[in-house]
N, CA and C atoms as an extended XYZ file, in Angstrom:
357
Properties=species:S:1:pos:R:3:atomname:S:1:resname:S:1:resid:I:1 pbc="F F F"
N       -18.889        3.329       -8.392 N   UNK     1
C       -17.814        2.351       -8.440 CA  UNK     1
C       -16.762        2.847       -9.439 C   UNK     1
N       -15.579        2.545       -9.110 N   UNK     2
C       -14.437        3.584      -10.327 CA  UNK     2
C       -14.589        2.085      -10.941 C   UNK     2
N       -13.679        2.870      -11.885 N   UNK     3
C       -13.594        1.871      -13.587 CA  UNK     3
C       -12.358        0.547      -13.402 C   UNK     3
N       -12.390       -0.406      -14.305 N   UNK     4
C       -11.618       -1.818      -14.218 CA  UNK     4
C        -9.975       -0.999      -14.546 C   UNK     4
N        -9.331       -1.498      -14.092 N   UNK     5
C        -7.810       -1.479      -13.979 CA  UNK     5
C        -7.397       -1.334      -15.364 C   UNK     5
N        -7.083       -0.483      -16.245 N   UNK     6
C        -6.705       -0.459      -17.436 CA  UNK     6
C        -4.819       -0.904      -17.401 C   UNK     6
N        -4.625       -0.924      -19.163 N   UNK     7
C        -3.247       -1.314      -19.383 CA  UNK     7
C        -2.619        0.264      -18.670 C   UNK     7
N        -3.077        1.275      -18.618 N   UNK     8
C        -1.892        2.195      -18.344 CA  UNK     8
C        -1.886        2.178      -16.973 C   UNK     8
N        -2.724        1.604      -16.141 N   UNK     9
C        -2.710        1.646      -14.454 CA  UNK     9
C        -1.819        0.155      -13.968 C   UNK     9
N        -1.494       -0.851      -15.175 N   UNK    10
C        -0.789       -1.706      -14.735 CA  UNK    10
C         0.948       -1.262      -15.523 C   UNK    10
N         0.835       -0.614      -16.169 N   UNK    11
C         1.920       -0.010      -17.032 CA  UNK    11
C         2.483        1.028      -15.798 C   UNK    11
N         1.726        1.694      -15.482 N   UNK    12
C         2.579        2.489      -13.929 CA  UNK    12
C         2.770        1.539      -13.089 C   UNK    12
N         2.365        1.020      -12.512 N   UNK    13
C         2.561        0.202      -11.244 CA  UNK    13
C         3.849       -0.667      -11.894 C   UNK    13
N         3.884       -0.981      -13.089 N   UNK    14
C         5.522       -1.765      -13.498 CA  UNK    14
C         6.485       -1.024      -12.989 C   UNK    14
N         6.098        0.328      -13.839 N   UNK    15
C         7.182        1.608      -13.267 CA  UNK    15
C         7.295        1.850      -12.542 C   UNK    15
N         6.207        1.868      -11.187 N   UNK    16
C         6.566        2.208      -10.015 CA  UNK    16
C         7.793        1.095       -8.842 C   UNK    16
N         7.256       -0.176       -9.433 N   UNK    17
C         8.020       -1.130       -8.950 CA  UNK    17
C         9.111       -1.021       -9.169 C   UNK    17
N         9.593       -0.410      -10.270 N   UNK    18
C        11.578       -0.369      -10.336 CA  UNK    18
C        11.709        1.376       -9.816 C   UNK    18
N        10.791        1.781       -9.349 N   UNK    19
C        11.227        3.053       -8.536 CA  UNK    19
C        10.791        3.270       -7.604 C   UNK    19
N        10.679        2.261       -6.501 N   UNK    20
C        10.107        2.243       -5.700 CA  UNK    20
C        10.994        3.377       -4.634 C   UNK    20
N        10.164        4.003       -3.579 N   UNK    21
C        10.713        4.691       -2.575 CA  UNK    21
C        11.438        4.441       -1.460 C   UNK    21
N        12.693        4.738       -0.835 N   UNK    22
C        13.592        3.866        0.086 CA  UNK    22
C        12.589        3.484        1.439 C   UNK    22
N        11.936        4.113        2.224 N   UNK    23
C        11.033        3.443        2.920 CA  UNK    23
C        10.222        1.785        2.073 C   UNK    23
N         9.380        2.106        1.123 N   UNK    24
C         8.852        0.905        0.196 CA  UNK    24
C        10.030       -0.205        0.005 C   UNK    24
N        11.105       -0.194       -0.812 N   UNK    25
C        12.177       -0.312       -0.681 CA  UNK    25
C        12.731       -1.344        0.286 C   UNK    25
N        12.399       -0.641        1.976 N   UNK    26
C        12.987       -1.551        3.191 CA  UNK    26
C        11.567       -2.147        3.209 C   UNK    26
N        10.563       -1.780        3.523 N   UNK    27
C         9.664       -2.715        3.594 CA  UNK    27
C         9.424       -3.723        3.207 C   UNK    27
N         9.904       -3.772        1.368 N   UNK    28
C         9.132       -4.854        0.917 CA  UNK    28
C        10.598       -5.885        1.285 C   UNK    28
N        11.758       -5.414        1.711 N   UNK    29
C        12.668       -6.600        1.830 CA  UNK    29
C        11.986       -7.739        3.001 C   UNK    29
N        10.937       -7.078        3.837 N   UNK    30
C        10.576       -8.076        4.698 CA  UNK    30
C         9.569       -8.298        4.129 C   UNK    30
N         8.528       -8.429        3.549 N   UNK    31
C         6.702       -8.295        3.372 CA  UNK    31
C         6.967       -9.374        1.778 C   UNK    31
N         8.134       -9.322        1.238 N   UNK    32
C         8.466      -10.136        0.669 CA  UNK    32
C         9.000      -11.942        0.752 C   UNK    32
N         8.930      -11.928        1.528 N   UNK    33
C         9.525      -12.889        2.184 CA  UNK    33
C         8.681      -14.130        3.466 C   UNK    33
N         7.163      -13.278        2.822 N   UNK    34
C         5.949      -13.840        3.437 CA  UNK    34
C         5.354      -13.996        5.106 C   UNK    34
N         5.849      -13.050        5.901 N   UNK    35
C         5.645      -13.391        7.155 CA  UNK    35
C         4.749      -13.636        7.751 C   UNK    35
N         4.860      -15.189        8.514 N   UNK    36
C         3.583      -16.099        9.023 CA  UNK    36
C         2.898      -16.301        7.990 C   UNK    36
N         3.764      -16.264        6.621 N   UNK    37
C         3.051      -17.108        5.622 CA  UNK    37
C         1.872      -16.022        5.023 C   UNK    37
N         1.767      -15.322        4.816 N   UNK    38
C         1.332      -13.752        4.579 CA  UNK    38
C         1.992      -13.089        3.110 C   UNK    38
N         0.640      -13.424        2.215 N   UNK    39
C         1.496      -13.119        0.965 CA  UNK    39
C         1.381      -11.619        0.829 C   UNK    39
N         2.456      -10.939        0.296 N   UNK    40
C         1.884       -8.971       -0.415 CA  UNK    40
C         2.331       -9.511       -1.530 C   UNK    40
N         1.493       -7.959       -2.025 N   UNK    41
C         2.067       -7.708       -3.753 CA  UNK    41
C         2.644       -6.445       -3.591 C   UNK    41
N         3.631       -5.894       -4.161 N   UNK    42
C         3.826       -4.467       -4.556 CA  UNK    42
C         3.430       -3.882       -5.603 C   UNK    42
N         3.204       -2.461       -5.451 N   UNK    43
C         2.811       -1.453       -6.580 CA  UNK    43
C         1.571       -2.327       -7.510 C   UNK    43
N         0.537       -2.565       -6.874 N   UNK    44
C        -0.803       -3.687       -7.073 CA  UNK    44
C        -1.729       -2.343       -7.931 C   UNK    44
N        -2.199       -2.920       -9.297 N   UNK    45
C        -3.047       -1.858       -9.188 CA  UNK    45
C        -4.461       -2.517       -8.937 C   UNK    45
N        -5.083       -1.672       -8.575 N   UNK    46
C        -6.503       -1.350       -8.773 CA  UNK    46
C        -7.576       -0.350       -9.358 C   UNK    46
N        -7.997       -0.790      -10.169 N   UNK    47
C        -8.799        0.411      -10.659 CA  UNK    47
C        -7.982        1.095      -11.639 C   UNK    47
N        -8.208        2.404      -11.135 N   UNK    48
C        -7.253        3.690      -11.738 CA  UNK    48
C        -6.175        3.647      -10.409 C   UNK    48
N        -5.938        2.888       -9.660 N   UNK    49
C        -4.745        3.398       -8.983 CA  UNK    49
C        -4.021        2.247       -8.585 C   UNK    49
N        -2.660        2.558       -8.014 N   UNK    50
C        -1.754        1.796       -7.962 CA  UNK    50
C        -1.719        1.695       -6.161 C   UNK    50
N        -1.614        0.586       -5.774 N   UNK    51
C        -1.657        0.524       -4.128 CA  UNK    51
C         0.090        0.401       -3.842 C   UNK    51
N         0.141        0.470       -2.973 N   UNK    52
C         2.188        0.324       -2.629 CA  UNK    52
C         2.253       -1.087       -2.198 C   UNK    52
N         1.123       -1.518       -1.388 N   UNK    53
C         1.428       -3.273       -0.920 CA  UNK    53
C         0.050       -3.548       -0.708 C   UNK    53
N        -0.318       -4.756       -1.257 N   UNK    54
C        -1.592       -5.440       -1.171 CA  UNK    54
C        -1.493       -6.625       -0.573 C   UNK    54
N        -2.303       -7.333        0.627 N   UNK    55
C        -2.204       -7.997        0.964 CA  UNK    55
C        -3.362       -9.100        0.266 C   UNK    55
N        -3.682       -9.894       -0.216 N   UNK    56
C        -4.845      -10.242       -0.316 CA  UNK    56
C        -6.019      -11.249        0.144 C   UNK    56
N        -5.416      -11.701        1.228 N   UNK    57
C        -5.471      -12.738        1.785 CA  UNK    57
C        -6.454      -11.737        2.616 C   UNK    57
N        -6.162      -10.665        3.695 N   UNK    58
C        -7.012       -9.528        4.447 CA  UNK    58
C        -7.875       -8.554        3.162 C   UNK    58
N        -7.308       -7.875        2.302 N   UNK    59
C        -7.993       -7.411        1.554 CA  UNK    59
C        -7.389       -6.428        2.279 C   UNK    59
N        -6.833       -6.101        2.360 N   UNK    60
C        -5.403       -4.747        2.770 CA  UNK    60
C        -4.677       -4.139        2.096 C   UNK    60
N        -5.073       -2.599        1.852 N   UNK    61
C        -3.933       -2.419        1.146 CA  UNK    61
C        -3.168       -1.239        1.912 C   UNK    61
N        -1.375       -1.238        2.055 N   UNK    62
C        -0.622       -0.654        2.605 CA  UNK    62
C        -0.375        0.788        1.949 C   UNK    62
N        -0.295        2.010        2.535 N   UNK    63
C         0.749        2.586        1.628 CA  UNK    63
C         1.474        3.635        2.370 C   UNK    63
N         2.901        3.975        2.391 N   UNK    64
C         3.421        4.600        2.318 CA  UNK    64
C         3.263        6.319        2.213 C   UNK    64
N         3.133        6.706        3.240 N   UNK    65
C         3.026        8.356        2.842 CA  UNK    65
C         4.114        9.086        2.977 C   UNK    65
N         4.808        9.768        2.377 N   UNK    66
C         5.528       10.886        2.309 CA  UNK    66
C         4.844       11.899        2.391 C   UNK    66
N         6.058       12.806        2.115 N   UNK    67
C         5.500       14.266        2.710 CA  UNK    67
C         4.136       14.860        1.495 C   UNK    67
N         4.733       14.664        0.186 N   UNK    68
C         3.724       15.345       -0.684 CA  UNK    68
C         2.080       14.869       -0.172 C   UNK    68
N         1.575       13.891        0.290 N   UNK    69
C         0.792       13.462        1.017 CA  UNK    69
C        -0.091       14.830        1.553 C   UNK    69
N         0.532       15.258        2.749 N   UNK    70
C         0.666       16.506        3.335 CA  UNK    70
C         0.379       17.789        2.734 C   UNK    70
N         0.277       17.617        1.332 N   UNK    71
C         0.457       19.193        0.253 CA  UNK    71
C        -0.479       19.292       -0.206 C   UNK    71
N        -0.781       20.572       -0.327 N   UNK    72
C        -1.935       20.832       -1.374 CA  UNK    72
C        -3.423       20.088       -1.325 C   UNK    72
N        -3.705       19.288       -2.302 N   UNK    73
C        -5.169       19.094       -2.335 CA  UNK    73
C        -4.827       17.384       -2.280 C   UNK    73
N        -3.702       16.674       -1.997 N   UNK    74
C        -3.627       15.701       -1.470 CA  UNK    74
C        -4.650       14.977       -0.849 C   UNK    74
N        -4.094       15.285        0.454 N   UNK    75
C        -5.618       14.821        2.110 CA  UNK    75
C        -6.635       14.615        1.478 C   UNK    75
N        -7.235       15.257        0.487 N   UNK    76
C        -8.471       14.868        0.122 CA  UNK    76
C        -8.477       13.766       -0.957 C   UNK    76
N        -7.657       14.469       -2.317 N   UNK    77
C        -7.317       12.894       -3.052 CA  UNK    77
C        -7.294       11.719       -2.218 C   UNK    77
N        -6.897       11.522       -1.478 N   UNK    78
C        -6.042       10.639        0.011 CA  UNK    78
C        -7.485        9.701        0.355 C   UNK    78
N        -8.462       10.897        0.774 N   UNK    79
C        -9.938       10.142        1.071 CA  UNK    79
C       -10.941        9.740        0.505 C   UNK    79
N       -10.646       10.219       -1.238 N   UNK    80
C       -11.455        9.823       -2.022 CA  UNK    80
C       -11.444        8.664       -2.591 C   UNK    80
N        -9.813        8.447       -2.749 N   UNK    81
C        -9.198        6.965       -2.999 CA  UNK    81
C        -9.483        6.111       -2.131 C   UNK    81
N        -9.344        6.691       -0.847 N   UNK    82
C        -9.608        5.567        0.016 CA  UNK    82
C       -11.396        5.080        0.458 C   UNK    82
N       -11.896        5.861       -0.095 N   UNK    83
C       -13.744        5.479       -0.125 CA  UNK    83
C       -13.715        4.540       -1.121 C   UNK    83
N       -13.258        4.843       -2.070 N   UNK    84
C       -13.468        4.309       -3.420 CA  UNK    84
C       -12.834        2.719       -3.778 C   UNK    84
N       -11.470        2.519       -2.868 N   UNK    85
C       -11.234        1.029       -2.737 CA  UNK    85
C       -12.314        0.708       -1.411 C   UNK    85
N       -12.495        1.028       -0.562 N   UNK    86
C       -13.468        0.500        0.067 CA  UNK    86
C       -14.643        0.138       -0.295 C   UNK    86
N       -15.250        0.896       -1.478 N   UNK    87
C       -16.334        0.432       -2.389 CA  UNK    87
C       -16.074       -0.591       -3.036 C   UNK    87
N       -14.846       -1.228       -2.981 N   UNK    88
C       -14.144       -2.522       -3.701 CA  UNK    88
C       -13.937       -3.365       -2.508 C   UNK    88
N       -14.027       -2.579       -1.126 N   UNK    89
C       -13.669       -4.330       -0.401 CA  UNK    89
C       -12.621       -4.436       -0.071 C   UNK    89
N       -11.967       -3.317       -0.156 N   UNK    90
C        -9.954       -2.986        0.087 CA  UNK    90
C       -10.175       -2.429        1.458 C   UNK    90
N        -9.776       -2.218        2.739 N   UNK    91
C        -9.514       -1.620        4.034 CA  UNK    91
C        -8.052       -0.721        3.119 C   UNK    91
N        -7.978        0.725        3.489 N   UNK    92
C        -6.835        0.874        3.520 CA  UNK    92
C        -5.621        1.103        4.993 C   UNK    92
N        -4.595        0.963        4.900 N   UNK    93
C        -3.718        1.179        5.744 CA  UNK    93
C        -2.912        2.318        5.706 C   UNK    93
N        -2.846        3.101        5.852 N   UNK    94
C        -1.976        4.554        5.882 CA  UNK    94
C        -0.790        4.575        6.887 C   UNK    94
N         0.421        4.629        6.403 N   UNK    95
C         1.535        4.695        7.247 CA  UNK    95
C         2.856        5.547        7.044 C   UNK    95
N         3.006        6.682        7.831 N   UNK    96
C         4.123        7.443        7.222 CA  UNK    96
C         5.516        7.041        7.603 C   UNK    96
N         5.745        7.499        6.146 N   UNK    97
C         7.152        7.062        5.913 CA  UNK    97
C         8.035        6.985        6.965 C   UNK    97
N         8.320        8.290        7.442 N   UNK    98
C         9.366        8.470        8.936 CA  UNK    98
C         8.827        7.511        9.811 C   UNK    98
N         8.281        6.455        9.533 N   UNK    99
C         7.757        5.349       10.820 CA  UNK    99
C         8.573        4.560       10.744 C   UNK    99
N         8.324        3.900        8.914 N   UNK   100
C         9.055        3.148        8.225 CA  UNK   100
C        10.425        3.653        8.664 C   UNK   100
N        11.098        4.352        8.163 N   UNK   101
C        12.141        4.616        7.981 CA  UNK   101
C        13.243        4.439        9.616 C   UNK   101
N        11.921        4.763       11.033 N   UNK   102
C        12.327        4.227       12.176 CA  UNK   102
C        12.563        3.363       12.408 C   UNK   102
N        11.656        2.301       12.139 N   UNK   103
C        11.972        0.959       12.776 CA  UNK   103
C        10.973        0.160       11.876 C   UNK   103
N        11.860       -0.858       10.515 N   UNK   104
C        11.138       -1.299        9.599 CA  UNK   104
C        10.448       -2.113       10.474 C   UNK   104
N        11.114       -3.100       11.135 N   UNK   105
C        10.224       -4.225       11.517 CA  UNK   105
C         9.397       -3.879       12.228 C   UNK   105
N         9.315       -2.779       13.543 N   UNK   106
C         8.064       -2.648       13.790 CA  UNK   106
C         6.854       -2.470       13.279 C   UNK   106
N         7.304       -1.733       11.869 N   UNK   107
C         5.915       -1.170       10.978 CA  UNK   107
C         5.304       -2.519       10.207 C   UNK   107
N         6.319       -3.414        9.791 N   UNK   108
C         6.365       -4.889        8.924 CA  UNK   108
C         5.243       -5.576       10.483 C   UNK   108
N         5.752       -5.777       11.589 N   UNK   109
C         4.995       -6.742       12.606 CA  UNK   109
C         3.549       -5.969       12.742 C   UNK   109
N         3.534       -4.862       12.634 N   UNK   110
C         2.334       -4.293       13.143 CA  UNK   110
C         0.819       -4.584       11.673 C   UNK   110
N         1.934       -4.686       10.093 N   UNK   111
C         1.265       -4.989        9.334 CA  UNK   111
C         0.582       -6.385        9.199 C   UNK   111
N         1.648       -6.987        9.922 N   UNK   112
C         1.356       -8.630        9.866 CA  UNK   112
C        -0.274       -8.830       11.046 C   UNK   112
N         0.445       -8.395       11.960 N   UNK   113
C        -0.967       -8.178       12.721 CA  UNK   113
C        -2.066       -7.784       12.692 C   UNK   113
N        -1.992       -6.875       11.751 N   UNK   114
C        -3.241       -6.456       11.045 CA  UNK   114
C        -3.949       -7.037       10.204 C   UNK   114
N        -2.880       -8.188        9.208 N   UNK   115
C        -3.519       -8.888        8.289 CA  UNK   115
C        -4.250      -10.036        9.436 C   UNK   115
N        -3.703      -10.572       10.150 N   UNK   116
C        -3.931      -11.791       10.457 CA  UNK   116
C        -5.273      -11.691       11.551 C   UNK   116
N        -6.062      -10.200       11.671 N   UNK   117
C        -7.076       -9.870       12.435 CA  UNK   117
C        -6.791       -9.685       13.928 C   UNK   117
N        -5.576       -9.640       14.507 N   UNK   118
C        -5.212       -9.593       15.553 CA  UNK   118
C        -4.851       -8.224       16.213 C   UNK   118
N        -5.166       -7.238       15.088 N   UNK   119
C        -4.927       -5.516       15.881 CA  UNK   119
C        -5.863       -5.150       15.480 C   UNK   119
């Protein structure tokens, strides 16, 4: 089980919230705004890490991939994190950016659907 959420994993996630990424950015203008009554959080931490959108109502958490994603020894960081909130009870959601960046609301409806057990 990783370790409880320390002050410096909620101290980034502050920071990350005022730098958030222009995909994150358009997203949260909708995911903010509660759809079908569907609360998120942004830049949520958990643990040692910071999620991009938490739903908590599903126990969902969203995130955003860019390219660095793709690099290096990433992919695997990528799956270790994602075992490791699952050892917490988190589903993760993986969604790349250029999706976002296509067509917010489709990626926003497809999230909603997901929370609400319907995809």
């Amino acid at each position: 089980m990783t370790r409880a959420t320390t002050k410096r994993t909620v101290k980034k996630a502050r920071s990350l919230r005022r730098n958030m990424t222009l995909p994150e950015v358009l997203l949260w203008r909708v995911l903010r705004k509660e759809p079908q009554g569907i609360k998120f959080r942004r830049q949520h931490p958990v643990g040692p890490f910071v999620i991009d959108f938490y739903c908590p109502r599903a126990k969902l958490g969203i995130e955003i991939d860019g390219k660095p994603h793709d690099m290096g020894n990433r992919p695997e960081r990528d799956e270790v994190r994602t075992q490791l909130l699952a050892q917490r009870g988190i589903a993760l959601l993986r969604i790349p950016a250029p999706d976002v960046l296509k067509s917010v609301p489709d990626v926003a409806e497809a999230i909603v659907r997901r929370c609400e057990g319907t995809e």
